[in-house]
C-alpha positions in Angstrom: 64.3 -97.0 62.0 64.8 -98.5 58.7 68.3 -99.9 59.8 66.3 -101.4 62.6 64.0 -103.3 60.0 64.7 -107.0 60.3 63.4 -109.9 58.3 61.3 -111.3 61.4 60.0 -108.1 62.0 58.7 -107.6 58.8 57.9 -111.6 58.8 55.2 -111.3 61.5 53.7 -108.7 60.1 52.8 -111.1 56.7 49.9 -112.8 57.0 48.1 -116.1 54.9 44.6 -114.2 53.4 42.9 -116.5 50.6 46.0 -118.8 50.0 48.3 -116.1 49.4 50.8 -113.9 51.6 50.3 -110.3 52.3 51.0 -107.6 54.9 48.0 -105.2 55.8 47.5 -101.7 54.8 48.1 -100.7 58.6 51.4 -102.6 58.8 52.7 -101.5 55.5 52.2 -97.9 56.5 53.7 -98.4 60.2 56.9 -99.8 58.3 56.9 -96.9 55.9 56.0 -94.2 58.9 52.8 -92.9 57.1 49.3 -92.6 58.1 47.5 -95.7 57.0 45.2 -93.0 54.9 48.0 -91.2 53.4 49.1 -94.9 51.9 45.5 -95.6 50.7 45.4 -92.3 49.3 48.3 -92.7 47.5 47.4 -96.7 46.5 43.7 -94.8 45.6 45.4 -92.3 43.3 47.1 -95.2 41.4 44.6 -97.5 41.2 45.3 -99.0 38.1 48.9 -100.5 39.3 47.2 -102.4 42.0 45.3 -105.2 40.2 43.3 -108.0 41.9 46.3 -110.2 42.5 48.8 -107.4 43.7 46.2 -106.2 46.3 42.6 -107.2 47.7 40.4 -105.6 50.6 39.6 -107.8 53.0 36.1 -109.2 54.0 34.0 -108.4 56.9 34.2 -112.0 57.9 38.2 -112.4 57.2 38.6 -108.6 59.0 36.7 -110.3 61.9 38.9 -113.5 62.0 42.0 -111.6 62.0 40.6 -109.1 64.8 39.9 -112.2 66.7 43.1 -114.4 65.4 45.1 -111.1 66.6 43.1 -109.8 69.2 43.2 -106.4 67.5 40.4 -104.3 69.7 36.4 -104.0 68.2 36.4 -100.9 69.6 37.1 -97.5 67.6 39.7 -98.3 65.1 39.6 -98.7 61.4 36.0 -97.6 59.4 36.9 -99.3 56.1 38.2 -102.7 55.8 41.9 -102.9 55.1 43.5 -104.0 52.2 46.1 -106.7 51.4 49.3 -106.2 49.8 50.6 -109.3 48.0 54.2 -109.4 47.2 53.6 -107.5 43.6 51.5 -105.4 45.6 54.4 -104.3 47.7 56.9 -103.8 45.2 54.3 -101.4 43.4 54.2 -99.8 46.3 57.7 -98.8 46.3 56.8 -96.6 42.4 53.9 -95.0 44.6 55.5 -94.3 47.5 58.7 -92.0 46.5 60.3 -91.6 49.2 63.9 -93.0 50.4 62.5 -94.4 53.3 59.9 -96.3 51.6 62.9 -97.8 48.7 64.8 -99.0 51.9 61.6 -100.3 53.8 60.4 -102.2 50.7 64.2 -103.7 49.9 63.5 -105.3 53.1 60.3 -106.7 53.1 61.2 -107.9 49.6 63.9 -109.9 51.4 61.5 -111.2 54.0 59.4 -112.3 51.3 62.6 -114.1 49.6 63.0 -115.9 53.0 59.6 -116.9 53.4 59.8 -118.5 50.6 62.8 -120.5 51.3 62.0 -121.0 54.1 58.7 -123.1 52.9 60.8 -124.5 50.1 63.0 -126.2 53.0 59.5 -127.3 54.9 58.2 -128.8 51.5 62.0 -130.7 51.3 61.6 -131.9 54.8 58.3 -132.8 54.7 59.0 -135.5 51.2 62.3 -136.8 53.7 60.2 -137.4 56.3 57.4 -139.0 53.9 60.2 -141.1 52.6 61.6 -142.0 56.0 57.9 -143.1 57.0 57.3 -145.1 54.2 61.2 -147.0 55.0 59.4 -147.3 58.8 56.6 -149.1 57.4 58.4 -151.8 55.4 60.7 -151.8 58.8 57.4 -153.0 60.6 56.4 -155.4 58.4 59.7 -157.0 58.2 60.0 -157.2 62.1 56.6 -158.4 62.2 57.4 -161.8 60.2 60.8 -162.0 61.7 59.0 -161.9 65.5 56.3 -164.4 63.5 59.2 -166.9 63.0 60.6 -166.4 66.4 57.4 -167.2 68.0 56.8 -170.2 65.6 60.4 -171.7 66.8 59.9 -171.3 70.3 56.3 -173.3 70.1 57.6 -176.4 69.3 54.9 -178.8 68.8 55.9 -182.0 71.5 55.8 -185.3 69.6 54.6 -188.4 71.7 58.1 -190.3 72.8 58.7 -193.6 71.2 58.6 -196.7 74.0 61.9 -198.1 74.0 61.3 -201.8 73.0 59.6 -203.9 70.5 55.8 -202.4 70.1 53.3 -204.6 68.0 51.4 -203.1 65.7 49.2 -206.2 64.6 46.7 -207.8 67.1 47.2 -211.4 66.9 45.8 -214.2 68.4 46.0 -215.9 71.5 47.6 -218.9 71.3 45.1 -221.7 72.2 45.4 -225.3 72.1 42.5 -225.7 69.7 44.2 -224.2 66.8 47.4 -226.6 66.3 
């Protein structure tokens, strides 16, 4: 089964609780093929390797958001709430847990972790290209904006009145009458 263990495997099993990433007791213990309460017992009996920020139990509101995010059943199930296993948390687990299968188990969820992390590394990279790209776009508008201002401003041409062809006067002048001369 451990051969079996793949990265995405273990990657759906880790979950975002309180900003950070963690796998459940339950899942841990399905990878390790123990008893979730033969884990906690052993997590229990160690206690003081497990601070705040390598492992946390869960909240009756965040248990309930999970069961619903997951669909995970109301009915029978766990009594306590589970914990959560940050990264630290697993590796601990590994000095708790002696057994082979639990050293190859938590080489591979340590791996999974590695890719996670990567993997958000490449999101974060994208994310300032794509930031950069938008900010190029923008400048693009603007730019294409004026030059389709010009264009329009060309194509109204304002229509002078035509000249007469011919001698115009411009002054009014008087009739010639015979009283004048």
């Amino acid at each position: 089964m451990a051969e079996q263990l793949s990265a995405e495997i273990i990657a759906t099993k880790i979950h975002l609780i309180r900003g950070e990433k963690v796998i459940l007791d339950k899942d841990l213990a399905e990878l390790y093929g123990v008893s979730t309460s033969i884990l906690n017992k052993a997590v229990s009996r160690n206690i003081d390797r497990f601070p705040s920020d390598f492992m946390f139990a869960l909240t009756k509101d965040e248990f309930s958001n999970l069961k619903f995010h997951f669909g995970i059943s109301s009915w029978g199930g766990t009594r306590k709430l589970p914990r959560a296993f940050t990264e630290q948390g697993v590796a601990m687990l590994s000095g708790v847990l002696k057994s082979k299968r639990a050293v190859v188990v938590n080489i591979e969820i340590m791996r999974a972790f590695v890719q996670l992390r990567n993997l958000v590394s490449s999101h974060k990279q994208l994310a300032g290209k794509l930031s950069e790209l938008e900010q190029k776009l923008e400048g693009h508008d603007e730019q294409i904006q004026i030059i389709f201002q010009a264009i329009k401003e060309l194509m109204t041409t304002t229509e002078k009145p035509k000249r007469k062809i011919g001698f115009t006067i411009k002054e009014k002048q008087r009739a010639y009458s015979k009283g004048n001369q």
